[in-house]
C-alpha positions in Angstrom: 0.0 0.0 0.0 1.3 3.7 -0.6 2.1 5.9 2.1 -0.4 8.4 3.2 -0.3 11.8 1.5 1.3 14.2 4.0 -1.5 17.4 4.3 0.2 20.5 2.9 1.3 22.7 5.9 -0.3 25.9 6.4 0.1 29.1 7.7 -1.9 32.1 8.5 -0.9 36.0 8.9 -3.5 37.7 10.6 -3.5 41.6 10.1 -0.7 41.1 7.5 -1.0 45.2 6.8 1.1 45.8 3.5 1.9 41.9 2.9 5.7 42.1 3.8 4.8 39.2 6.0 3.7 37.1 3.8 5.8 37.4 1.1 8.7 37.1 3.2 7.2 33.7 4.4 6.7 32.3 1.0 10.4 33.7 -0.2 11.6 31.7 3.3 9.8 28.8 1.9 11.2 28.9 -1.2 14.8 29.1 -0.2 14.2 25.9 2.0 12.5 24.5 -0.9 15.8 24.8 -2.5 18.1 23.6 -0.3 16.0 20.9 0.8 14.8 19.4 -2.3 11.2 17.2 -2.1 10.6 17.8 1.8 7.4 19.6 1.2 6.1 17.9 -1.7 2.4 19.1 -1.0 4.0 22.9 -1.1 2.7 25.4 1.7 -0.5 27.0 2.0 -0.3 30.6 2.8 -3.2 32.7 4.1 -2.7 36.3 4.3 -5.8 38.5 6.5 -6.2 42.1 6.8 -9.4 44.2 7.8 -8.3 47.4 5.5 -9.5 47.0 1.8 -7.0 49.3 0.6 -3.8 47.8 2.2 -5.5 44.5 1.1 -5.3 45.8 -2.8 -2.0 47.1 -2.3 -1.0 43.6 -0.8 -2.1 42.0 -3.9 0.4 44.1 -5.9 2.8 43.2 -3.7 4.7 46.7 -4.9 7.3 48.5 -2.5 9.3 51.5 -2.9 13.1 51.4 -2.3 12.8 52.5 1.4 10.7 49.3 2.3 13.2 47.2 0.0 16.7 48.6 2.2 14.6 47.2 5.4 16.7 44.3 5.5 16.0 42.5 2.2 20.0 41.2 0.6 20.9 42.4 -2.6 20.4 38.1 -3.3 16.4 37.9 -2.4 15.8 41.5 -3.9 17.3 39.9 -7.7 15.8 36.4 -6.9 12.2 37.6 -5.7 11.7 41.2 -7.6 11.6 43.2 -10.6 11.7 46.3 -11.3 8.0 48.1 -12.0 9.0 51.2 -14.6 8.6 53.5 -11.7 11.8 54.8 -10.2 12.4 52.7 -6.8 9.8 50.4 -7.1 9.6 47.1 -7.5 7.1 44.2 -7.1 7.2 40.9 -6.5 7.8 38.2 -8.9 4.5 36.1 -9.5 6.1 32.9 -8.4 6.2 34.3 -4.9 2.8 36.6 -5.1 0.9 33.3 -6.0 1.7 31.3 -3.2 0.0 34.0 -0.8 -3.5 34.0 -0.6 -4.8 37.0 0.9 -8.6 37.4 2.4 -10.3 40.6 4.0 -11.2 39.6 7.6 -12.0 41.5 10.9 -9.7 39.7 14.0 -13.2 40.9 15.8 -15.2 38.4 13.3 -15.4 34.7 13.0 -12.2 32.4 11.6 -14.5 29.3 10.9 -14.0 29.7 7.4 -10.0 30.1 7.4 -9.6 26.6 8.0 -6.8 25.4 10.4 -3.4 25.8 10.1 -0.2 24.8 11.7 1.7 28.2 12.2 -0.5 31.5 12.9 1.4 35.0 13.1 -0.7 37.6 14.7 2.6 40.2 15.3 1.9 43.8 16.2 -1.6 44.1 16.4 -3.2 42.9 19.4 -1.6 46.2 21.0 -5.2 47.6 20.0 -7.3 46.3 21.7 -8.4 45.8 25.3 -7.2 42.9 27.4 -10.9 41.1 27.5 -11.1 41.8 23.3 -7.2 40.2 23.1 -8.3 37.2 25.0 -11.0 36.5 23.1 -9.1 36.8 19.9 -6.2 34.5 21.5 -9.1 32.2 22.3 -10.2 31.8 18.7 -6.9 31.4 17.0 -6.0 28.5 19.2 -9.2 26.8 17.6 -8.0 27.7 14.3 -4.2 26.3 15.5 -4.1 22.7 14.5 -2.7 20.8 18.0 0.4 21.8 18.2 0.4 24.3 16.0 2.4 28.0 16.6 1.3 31.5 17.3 3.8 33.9 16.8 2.9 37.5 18.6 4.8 40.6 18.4 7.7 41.0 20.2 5.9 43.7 22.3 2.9 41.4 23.3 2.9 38.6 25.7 -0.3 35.8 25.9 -1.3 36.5 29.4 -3.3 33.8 30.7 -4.9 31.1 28.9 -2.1 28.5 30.3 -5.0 25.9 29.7 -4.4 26.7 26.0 -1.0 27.4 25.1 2.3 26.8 26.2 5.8 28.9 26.3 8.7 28.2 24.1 11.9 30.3 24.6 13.9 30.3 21.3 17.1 32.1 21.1 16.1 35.1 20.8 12.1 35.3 21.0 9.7 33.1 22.1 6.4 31.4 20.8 3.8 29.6 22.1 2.6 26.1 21.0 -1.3 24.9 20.9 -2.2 22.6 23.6 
């Protein structure tokens, strides 16, 4: 008998503003694809969220001017993942890249039942906004979209406090995440 399929991994960035997140993701991705030839053979599933309509077009576009490219992106990625738009200092991202991520409008105050589950969720920078009961609740309903033992990534100015029932701490070096009980 053949081996099971392996489900394709997937990963969601909730309130992924101007898609940086994303993209950098699915360039990550590919680079491991790379180096480490047929270990995802069902590719990755990306799912990119964001409430604002307009950073959700501009997302799409995946377009940056040449002050968000110098933000830490090597001369290497910047050849490998971009071209040149016709506009001084911009530049977009090749399609090979801008089709892995698929990006959705969504609310974090709405409901995630049709996002599916996933094995990695970022939610980084965002829950600042809102009130410690509103942040719980979010927290609440991203561990049932969290596959069990799936990873939320937060900010690296917010901390989950509480809800040990539902997550636990891993310190990495530097950072830490926590994993989906």
């Amino acid at each position: 008998s053949r081996p099971p399929i392996p489900s394709m991994p997937s990963v969601w960035s909730a309130a992924c503003s101007s898609g940086q997140e994303p993209y950098s993701l699915a360039m990550t991705i590919d680079e491991y694809e790379r180096s480490a030839f047929g270990q995802l053979r069902a590719g990755v599933q990306i799912v990119a969220t964001e409430l604002s309509t307009t950073m959700l077009e501009a997302s799409k576009r995946g377009e940056y001017d040449a002050l968000a490219i110098a933000r830490g992106l090597s001369p290497e990625r910047l050849n490998r993942y971009f071209e040149k738009t016709g506009v001084a200092g911009r530049w977009r991202i090749k399609n090979e890249i801008r089709n892995k991520v698929e990006f959705r409008p969504l609310n974090l105050l709405d409901s995630y039942a049709a996002l599916g589950k996933f094995d990695v969720v970022f939610c980084r920078n965002v829950l600042i906004y809102f009130s410690a009961e509103v942040k719980k609740d979010i927290l609440r309903r991203i561990h049932a979209t969290l596959k069990p033992g799936g990873y939320l990534f937060l900010g690296a100015s917010e901390a989950l406090n509480g809800l040990p029932e539902l997550y636990s701490m891993v310190q990495c070096s530097p950072g830490i995440i926590y994993q989906a009980k």
